[in-house]
N, C-alpha and C positions, 0 to 999 in steps of 0.2 A: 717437336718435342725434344727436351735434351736426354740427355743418356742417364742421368743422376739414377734413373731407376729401371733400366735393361735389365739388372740381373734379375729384379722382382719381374718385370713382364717374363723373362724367361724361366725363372718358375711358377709362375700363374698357368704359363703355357704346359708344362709338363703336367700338372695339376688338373688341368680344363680336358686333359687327354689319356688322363686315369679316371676319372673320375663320370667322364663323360665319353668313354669310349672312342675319343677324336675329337677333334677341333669342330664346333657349333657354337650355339647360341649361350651355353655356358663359358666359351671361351673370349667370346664378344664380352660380357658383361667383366669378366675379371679383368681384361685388358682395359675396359673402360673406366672401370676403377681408377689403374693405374693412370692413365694417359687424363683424365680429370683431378687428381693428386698433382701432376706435373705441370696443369696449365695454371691450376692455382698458383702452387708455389712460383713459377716464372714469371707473374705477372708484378711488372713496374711498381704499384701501388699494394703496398702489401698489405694483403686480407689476412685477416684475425677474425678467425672461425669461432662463434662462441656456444654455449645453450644456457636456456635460459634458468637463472639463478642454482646455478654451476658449480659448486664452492672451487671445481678443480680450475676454471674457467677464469674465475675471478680472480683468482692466484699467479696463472700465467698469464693476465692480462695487468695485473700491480707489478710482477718481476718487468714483462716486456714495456710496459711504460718506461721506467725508471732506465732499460737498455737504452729505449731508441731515442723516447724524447721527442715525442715529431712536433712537427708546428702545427698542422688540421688535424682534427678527429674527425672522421666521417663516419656516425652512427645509422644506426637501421630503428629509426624510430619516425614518428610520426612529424612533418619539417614546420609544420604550424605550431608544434607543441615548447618551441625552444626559448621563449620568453619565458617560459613557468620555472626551467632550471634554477635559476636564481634562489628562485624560493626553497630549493628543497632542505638550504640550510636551518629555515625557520620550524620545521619539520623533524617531528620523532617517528622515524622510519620503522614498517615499511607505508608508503602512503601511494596514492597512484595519481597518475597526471591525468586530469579528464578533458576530453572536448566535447560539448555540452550543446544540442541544438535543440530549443521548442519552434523557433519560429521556422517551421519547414518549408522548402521553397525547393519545385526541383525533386523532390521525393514522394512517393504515396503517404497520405495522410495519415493512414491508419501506423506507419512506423514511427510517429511522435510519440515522447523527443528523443532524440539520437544523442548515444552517448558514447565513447571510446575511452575505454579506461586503459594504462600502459604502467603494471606497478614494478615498485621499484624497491630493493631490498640492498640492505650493508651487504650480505655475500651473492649478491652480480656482480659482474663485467659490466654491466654498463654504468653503475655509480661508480665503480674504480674510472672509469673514463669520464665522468661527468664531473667528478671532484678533479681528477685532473685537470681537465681542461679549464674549467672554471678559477682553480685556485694558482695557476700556473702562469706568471704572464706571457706574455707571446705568443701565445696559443690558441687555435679558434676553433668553436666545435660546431660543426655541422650537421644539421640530422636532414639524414637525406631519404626516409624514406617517404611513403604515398602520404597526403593529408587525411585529417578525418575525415573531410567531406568527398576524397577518392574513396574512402573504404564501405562506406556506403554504395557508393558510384557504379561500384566493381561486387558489390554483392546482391546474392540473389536469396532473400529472405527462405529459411526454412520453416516446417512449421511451426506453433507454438509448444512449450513442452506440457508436461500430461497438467492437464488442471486436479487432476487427483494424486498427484505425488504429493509427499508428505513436504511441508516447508523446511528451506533450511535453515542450520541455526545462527543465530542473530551475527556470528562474528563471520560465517561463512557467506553470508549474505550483504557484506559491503559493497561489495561493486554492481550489486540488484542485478538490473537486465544490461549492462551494459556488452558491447563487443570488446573483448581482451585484446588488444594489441603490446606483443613483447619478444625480446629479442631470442632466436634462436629456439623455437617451439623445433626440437628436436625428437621425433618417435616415429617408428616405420608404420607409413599407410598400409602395408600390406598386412591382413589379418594374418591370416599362413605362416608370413615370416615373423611376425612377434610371438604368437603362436609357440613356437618353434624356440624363439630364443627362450621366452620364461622355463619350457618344459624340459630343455634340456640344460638349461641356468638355476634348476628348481629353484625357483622363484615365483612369488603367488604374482604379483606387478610389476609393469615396466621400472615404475621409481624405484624400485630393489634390485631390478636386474644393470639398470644403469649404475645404480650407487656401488655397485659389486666388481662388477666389469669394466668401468671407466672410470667412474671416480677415483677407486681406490688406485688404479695404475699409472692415472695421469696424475697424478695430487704429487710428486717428486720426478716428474720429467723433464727435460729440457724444453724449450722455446720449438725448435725444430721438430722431436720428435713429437709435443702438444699440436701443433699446425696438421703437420700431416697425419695424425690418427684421425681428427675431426675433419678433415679433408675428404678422408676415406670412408666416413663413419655415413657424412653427407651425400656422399654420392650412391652408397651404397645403398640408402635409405628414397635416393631419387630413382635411382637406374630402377627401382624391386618396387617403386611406385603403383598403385592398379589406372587404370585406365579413365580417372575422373576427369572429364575436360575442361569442366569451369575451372574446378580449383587449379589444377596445371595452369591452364590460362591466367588465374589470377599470379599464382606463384611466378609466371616470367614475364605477367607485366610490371610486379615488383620490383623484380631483378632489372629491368629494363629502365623502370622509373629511378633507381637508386643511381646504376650509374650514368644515367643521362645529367642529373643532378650532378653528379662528382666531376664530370665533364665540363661543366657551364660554371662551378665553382674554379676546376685547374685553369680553364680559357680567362676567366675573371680577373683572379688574385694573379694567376701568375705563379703560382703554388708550383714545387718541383716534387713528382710524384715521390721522390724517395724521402721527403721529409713528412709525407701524409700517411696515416694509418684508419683502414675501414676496420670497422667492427659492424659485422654481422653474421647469421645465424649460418651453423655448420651447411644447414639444408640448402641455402641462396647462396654461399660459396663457391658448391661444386657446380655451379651454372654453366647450361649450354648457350645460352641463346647469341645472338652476333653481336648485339651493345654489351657484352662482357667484355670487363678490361679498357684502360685509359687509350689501347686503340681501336676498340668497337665501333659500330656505326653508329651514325647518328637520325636514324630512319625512324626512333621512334617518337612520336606525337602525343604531350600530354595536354588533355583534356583540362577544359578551364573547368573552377570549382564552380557547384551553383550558388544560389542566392539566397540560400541558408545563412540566418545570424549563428554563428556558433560564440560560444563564450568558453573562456579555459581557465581551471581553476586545480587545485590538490583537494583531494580527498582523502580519510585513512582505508589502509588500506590491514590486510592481516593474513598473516602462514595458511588460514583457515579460507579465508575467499578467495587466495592464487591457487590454490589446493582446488577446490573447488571448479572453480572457470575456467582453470585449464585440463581437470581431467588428470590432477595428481593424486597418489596415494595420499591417504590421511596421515598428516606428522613428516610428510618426504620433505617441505619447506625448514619445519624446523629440524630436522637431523641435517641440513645440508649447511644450517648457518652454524652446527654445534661441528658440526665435519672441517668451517670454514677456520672457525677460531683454530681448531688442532692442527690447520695444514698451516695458520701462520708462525705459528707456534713450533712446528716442524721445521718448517721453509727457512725459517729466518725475514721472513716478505716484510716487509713494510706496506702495510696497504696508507692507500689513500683518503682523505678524508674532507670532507667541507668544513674549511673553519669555520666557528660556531656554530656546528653541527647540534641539533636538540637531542638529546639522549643519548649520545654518542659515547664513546671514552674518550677523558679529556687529555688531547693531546698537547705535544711538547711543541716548542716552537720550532714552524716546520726547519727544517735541516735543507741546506742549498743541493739539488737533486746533481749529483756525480756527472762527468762529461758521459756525453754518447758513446755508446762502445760501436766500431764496427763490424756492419753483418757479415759472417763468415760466408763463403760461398755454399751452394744449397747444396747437401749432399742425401743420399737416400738413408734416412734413419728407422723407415717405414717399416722394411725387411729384417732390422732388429727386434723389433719392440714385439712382430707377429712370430718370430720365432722363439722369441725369450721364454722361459717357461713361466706358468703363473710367480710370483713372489709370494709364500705364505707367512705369513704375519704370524710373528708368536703368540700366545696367547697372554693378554693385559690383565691376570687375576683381579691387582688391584680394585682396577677398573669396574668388572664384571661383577665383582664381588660388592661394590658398593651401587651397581642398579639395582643388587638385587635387597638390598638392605632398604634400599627408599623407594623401589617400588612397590614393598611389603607395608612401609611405615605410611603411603599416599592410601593403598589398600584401606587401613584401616582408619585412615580418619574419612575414607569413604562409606561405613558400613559393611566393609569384608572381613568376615572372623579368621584373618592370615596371624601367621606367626614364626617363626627363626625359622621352624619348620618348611613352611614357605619359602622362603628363603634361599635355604639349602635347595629345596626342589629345582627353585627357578635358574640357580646357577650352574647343576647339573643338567640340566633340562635342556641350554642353553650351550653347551659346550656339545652335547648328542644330539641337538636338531643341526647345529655347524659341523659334524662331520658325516651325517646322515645328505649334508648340502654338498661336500667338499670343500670346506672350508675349516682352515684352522681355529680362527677366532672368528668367532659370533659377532656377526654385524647384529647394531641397531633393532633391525628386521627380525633375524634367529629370537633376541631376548625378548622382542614383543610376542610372538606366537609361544613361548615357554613361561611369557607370564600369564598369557591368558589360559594358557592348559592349566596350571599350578595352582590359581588364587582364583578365574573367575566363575571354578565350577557349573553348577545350573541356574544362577538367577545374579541377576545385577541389584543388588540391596540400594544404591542410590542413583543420582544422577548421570553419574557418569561409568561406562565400564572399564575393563584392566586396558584395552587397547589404546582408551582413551588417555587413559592416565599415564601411560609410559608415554605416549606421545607430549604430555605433558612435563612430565621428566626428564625428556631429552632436550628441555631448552621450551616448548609450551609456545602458544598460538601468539605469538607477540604481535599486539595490534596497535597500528602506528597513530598516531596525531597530528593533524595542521596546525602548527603556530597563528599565535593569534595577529603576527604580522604578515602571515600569506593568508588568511581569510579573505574573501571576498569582502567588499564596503558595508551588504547588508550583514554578513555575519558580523565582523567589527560593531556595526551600529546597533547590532541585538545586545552582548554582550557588556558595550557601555551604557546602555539603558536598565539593562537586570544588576549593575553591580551595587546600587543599593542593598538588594538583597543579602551582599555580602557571603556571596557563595564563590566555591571554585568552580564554575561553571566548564570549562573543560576538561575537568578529568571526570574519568568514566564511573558509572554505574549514577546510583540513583540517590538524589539531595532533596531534602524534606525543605520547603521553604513557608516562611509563617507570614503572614499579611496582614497587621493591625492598622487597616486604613482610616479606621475610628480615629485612631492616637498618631496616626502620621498619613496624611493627608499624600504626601508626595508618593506614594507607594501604589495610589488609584494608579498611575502611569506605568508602572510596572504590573499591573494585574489585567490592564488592559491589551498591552504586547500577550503575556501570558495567556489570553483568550485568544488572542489573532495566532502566536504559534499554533496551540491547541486545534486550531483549527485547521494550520494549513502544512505540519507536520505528521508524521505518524501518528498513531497510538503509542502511547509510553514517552514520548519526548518533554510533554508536557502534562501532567495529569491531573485535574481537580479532584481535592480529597475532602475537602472542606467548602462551600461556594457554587454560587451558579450568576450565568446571568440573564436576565431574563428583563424583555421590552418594560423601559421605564423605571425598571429600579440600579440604586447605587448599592455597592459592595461597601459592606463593613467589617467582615476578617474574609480571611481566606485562606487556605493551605493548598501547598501543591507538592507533588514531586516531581521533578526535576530532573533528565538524563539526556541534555543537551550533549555533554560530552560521547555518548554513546551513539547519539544519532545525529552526529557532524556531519558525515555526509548527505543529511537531507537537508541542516540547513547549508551548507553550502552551495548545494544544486538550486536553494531557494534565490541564494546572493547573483543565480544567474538569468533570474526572471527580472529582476528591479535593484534598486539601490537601497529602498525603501521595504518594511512588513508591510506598510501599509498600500506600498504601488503594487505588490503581489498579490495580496489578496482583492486589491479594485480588480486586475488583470484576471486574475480568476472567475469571478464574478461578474465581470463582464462576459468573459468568456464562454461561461456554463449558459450567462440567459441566452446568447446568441448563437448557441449551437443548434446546430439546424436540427435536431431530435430533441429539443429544449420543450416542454409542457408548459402552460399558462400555472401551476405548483410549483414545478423548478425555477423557473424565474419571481415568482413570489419568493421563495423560498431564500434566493438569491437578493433579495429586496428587504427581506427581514432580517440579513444578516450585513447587510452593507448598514441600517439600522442601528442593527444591535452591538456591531463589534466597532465600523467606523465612525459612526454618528454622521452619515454623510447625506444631507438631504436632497442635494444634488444629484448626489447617485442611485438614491432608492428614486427619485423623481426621473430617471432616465430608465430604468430597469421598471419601474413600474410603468411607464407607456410602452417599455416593451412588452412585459407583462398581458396587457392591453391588447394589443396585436397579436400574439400568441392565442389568447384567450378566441378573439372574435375567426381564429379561424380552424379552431378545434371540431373534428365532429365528433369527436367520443367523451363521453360523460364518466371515465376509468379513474381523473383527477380531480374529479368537484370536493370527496370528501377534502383531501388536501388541501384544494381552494380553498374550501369552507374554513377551514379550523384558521388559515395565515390570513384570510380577510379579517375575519373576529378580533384577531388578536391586532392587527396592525389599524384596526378603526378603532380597538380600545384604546392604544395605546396613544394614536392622536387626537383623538377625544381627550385626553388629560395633560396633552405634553404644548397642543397648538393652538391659537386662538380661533384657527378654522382648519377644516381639513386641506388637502392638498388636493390641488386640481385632478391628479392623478388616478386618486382612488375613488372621488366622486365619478370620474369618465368609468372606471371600474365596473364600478356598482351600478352606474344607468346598461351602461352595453352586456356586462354579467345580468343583470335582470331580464333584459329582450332576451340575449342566448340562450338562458336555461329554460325558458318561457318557448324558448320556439327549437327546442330540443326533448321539451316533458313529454310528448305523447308518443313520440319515437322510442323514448329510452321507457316506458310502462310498457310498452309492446314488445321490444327486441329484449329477444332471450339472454343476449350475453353481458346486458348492464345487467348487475345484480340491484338487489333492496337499498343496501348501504349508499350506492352512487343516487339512485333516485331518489334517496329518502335527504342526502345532502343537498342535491336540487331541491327540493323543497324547501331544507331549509336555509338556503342563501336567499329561496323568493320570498319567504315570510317573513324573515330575519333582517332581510334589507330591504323589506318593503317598505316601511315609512321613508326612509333616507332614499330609494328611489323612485318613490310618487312625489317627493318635494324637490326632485331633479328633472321631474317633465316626466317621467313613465306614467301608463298608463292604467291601472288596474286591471282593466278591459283584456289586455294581455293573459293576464295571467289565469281570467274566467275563462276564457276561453282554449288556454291551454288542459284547465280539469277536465274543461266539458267534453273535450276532445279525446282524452285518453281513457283507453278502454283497454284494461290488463286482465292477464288469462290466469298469471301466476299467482298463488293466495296469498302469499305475503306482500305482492304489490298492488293486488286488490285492496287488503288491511290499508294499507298506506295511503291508497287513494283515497277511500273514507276518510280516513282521518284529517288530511287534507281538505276537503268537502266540510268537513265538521270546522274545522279553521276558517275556513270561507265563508263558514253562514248558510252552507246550501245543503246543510245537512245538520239533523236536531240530534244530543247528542240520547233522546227517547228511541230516535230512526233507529240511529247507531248500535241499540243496547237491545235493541229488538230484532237485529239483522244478526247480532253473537248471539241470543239464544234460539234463531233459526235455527243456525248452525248448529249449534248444540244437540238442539233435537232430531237434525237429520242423521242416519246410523251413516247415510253412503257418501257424506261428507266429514264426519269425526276423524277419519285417520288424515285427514288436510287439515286438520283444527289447529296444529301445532304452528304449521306454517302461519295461518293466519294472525297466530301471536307474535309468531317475529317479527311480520309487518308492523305488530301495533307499538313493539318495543321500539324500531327504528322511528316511528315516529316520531319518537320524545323528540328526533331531533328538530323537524320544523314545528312543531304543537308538542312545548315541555307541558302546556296548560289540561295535555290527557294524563298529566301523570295518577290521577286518579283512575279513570277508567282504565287505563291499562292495567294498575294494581287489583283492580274487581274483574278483567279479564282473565289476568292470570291464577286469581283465586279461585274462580269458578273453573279453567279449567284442571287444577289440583283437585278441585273436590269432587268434578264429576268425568274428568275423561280414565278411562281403565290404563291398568299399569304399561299396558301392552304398546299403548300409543305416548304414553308420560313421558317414561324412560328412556326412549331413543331419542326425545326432544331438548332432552334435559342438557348434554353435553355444545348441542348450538345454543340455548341459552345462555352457560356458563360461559362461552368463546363470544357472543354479541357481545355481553356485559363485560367481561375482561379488556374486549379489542376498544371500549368505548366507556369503557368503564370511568375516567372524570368526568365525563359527562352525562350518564346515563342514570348510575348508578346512584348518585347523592339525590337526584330526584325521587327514585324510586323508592330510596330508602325512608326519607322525609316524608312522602305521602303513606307511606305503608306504618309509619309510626304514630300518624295523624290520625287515621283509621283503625287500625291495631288496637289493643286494649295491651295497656304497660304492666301490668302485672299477672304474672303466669295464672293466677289462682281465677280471675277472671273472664279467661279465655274458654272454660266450660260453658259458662251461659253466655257467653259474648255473642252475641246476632249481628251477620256484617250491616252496613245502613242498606246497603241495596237490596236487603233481602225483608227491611223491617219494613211491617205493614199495620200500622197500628187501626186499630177500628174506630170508626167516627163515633164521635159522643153522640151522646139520645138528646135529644133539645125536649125539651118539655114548655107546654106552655102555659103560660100565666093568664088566668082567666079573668072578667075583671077589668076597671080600669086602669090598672096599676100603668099599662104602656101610654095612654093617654094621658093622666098624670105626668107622669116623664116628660114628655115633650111640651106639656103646659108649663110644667114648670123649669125647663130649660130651653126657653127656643131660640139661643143664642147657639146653642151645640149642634141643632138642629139646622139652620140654616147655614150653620158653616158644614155639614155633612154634606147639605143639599146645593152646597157650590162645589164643591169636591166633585159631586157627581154628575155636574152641569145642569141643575136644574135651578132655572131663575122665577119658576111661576110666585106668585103670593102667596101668601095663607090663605085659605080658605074662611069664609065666615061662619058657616056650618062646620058644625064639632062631627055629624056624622060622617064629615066625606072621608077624615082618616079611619072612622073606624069600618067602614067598606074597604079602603085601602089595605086595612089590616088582614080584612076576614076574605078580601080576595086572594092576597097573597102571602098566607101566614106564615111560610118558613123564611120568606124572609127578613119578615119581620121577627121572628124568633132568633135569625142570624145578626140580625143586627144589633137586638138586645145583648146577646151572646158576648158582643165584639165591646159594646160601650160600657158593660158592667163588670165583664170579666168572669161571670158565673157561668 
């Protein structure tokens, strides 16, 4: 160790021995402090300690550029990630650099897809170093730390978070589930000790005890005295570490992994450590481990990546999702960039910038950066800066005085009834919560807590509250953009397909678009994308407000809204599955029929929509014989109604689109018909198919029974599945019948005499209800009972007691709603068939099954009036008597009819009856 800082160990030591009664374990750790300050600073390759999005950081990291000039930058960022830099010019910051895996290889399945997001903001250190090095010639940047596919490698998944937390809001939720990777995650692991600083820092969070304490002291320090605070800050935050061993373990095989890296780079190039400059985070600075330093060993062993495809792209990124994923105060991103602009502004700094930066301020033509200045020798600055007393900052009225004017005027075009009044509070308010802090002038922090005291009283009148809004005020959630020349090829390829539409499709919030494909033909192609987004993006990315589309028909307007711009991160995550919308959503679609928890539904499902969105007959023909397979080795009958409804609709729709159906769906419907045929008596018996599944099995077997007895099935099948089933439950009894009555083996007289058994038995009535729900579900295999179900249900209206009605009445309403297209226009049409149409009516109206008219009196005619009749038409007479298959002659004897008559006179009175109409 060198001497630069004996005096400080020799007051550490007096310190360690007041404080602690004599030399121990507190005297160990203050020493350590020291003596990790010193190996830093002595080290060959000089470390530049930073944290993340720093404004103090990013300051002394633009001055010491501009010092030294080095020729490598050695960063602390992911080393897979360093083709994407380039892009970040095309880019309105803040955005984040993603590594993107679906196709997992090498990892448990269930952690699909791996994402690593690393963002990146105007006031870091690490974009002062990336615009450097990028727009600098000469200069090479290297990022040396773990890949994305180590940070998986090296973690051990914790568990999911609560599925009942409230969601977050749409801009805090850019970076979804991804893992944050970013430089210099600087906050002490030990509870206790953070603990400790807020309560004696009176401070509500670490981002205001930081912003208070370090910000403000280092934002005008020197180079020297910046290194060694964060030196100290680091180790101080390592040595008071608790005792976690993975993450330790993780954290020095990072350290290990970085400078193993920088070691096989200096052996490489040939690089001379004094013209190279590391940046990385305060905490991996104060490093113990023995590959510390360009003479470290070289014993450490990195693991090859696995055989994961990762893809890498830009995302936006926003104040509000770094805030977020990392566990920062709300608004701490943006007071650090409104902190950043005051310290350049201060400093005199010249920051760095990427030419043709997107949204940037537009700069001058760079200026040739001044020669190197050289390092002074390292002296102990450490022992000043901790003896100095605070600096207290005068108070900025100005300043203060116009928060408090605009966060009175945000107030009220929020719905707060604030006024001057207000005003004046919050500025007082604000100066007495700052010295109630010890502090002169009111941070950021003080005037947010004195405006929520002052304006937001008891209730929040709109959207947003006072906290919110001054966070807005201090600079506001600025959410970044990809250019549309670092999109991935399918975003590109989306964007030049929608610009017919003639919209700005990247900028954010929500674009009404109009579809007159009547009058412009070319725009089906654009509403067609517009279906496949919709699909395979969020909700809200793409919205139909007007249109649908549905098997077999073409689009003639259409409206939609529109907020591509807002959910660029989803489609750019899309640009990492394919090149193509349309090789995305094949991949999907393949993917869902063949997952091994896939339904013979879901793969239908999957076959309707390859269909309906890509018109791809090839592919619903390959998802349909999976379909198939799926199907024939299902034993639960939980997805038949599903079956049921996507078979219908996709034999409609080739019935009208194909000259014959496809091989596919005829294999379908022959081995769908065996299956549900040799699954019916199991599923009438087992308790836990309900009505609806078996009443769908039925009708898939009636339904497609013609189409599969002209496929080779055999009828025989399916008599013998009725015969067999024998159900205990009454509405699958109902259903049985009914069924029976479709088959012919049951008269629908049996039928209508087996309901008013029921009826009339008392210690079956409170079952009676059930019984109707069977006959309701019927409609589905036999719509042809839509009558008798209507005479069921009316009888039992008119004769079960209120007592058993009422509790029946809410499953009625829930059948008919849950199946309501289908059920319901039957029901309705037959009941209006039968019904009598006019109210007045309905008094004497008699339903038919109840009318009993009485037979007319036949009277007979005495006399030869009948004989006559047939003398003189025996042309009528003999064509009756072939009718009824009698070929004998006429008689030649006139009495043998009238013995015929007088033997069997009624019906000869019937007959007259019939031929004369009297």
């Amino acid at each position: 160790m060198s001497g630069a800082f004996e005096a400080l160990r020799g007051q550490l030591q007096e310190a360690a021995a007041a404080f602690a009664d004599g030399p121990g374990a507190l005297e160990g750790i203050l020493l350590g402090l020291v003596d990790d300050v010193d190996r830093a600073v002595q080290e060959p390759l000089e470390i530049f300690p930073v944290c993340h999005h720093s404004p103090a950081s990013a300051v002394a990291m633009a001055r010491r550029l501009r010092e030294k000039q080095p020729k490598v930058v050695y960063l602390e960022l992911c080393e897979d990630m360093a083709p994407l830099l380039t892009e970040l010019r095309n880019c309105r910051l803040p955005v984040a650099v993603q590594a993107f895996a679906t196709d997992v290889k090498g990892f448990p399945a269930e952690w699909a897809p791996l994402s690593v997001v690393a963002p990146i903001t105007e006031a870091s250190a690490e974009y002062q170093a990336i615009a450097y090095a990028l727009d600098t010639p000469g200069v090479e940047l290297v990022l040396v730390d773990r890949s994305a596919d180590h940070v998986f490698q090296w973690d051990e998944r914790e568990p999911s978070p609560d599925p009942d937390a409230p969601p977050a809001e749409e801009e805090a939720a850019l970076h979804g589930d991804a893992v944050g990777v970013e430089i210099g995650d600087l906050r002490p692991r030990f509870a206790e000790l953070e603990e400790h600083l807020l309560r004696h820092g009176r401070v509500r969070h670490w981002s205001e005890w930081w912003h208070q304490y370090v910000e403000l002291p280092l934002g005008d320090s020197d180079h020297d005295t910046y290194r060694q605070v964060m030196f100290l800050i680091g180790s101080l935050f390592r040595r008071l570490a608790p005792g976690d061993t993975r993450r330790v373990r993780v954290d020095e095989d990072r350290e290990r992994y970085m400078w193993t890296r920088m070691r096989e780079h200096l052996a490489a190039s040939g690089a001379d450590p004094a013209d190279c400059l590391y940046i990385c985070g305060a905490f991996h600075a104060a490093s113990r481990v023995a590959e510390f330093g360009v003479e470290g060993t070289d014993g450490f062993v990195i693991s090859p990546r696995s055989e994961s495809t990762w893809q890498y792209g830009l995302i936006p990124s926003s104040h509000a999702s770094i805030e977020a994923q990392f566990g920062l105060a709300g608004g701490s991103v943006s007071i650090a960039a409104t902190e950043w602009a005051k310290n350049l502004k201060r400093t005199k700094v010249k920051q760095f910038q990427l030419e043709g930066q997107v949204g940037g301020p537009k700069r001058k033509k760079a200026a040739e950066l001044p020669a190197p200045t050289t390092d002074p020798v390292a002296s102990d600055q450490l022992s000043g800066f901790l003896q100095r007393p605070p600096v207290l900052d005068r108070l900025d009225e100005a300043e203060l005085l116009g928060w408090s004017v605009e966060i009175v005027r945000a107030a009220r075009r929020n719905g707060y009834l604030s006024s001057t009044a207000d005003a004046i509070a919050v500025f007082e308010t604000s100066i007495l919560l700052a010295g109630l802090r010890d502090r002169a002038k009111p941070t950021p922090y003080d005037f947010q807590d004195a405006a929520v005291t002052c304006i937001e009283k008891d209730v929040v009148p709109g959207r947003r509250d006072v906290r919110r809004l001054v966070e807005i005020m201090m600079g506001g959630d600025r959410i970044g953009q990809v250019g549309y020349d670092a999109l991935p090829p399918l975003a590109r390829d989306v964007h030049d397909r929608l610009e017919p539409l003639n919209l700005k499709l990247q900028q954010r919030g929500v674009q009404r678009a109009l579809l007159d494909i009547a009058s412009r033909p070319e725009l089906e192609l654009c509403s067609d994308l517009l279906w496949m987004l919709r699909y395979l993006m969020p909700h809200g990315a793409a919205r139909p407000i007007m249109g649908e589309r549905r098997l077999g028909e073409r689009p003639i307007q259409e409206s939609w809204d529109l907020a591509l711009g807002t959910h660029q991160r989803a489609l750019i995550e899309l640009g990492y599955e394919g090149v193509s919308i349309e090789q995305v959503l094949e991949q999907r679609l393949r993917r869902a029929a063949y997952h091994p928890q896939a339904t013979a539904a879901k793969v239908l499902g999957a076959v309707e929509d390859a269909t309906l969105y890509l018109r791809s007959a090839r592919l619903a023909g390959e998802l349909g014989t999976r379909a198939l397979e799926v199907l024939a080795t299902e034993r639960s009958v939980d997805g038949a109604p599903e079956v049921l409804r996507r078979v219908r609709r996709l034999l409609a729709h080739y019935r009208t689109t194909e000259p014959v159906l496809p091989k596919w769906i005829e294999d379908f419907v022959r081995t769908g018909y065996a299956h549900y045929c040799t699954l019916l008596p199991a599923a009438f018996a087992d308790e836990e198919a309900g009505v609806e599944q078996v009443a769908a099995m039925l009708g898939f077997l009636f339904s497609m029974e013609a189409l599969a007895l002209s496929l080779g099935c055999d009828r025989t099948q399916l008599e013998l599945a009725i015969a067999g089933s024998h159900p205990q439950e009454p509405s699958k009894v109902a259903l049985l019948w009914a069924a029976q009555v479709q088959l012919g083996t049951l008269s629908r007289a049996e039928l209508r005499e087996r309901c008013a058994e029921l009826l009339a038995n008392p210690m079956v009535l409170p079952a009676y209800p059930r019984y109707l729900s069977g006959f309701v579900h019927a409609l589905e295999p036999a719509p042809g009972l839509a009558d008798f179900v209507v005479e069921a249900v009316s009888n039992a209206f008119a004769e079960l007691p209120d007592r058993l009605l009422l509790p029946w009445l809410p499953t009625l309403i829930t059948t008919l709603r849950s199946r309501g297209a289908d059920l319901v226009p039957l029901l309705v049409r037959e009941a209006g068939r039968i019904f009598p149409g006019r109210l007045a009516a309905l008094d004497e109206w008699v339903p038919p099954w109840k009318d009993q008219p009485e037979p007319l009196a036949l009277t007979r005619k005495t006399g030869g009036g009948g004989l006559a009749l047939l003398a003189a038409h025996p042309a009528t007479c003999d064509a009756v008597a072939g009718l009824l298959g009698c070929d004998d002659p006429w008689g030649s004897a006139a009495p043998t009819g009238l013995a015929l008559r007088e033997r069997y006179p009624d019906t000869a009175a019937a007959l007259e009856e019939v031929l004369t109409g009297v």
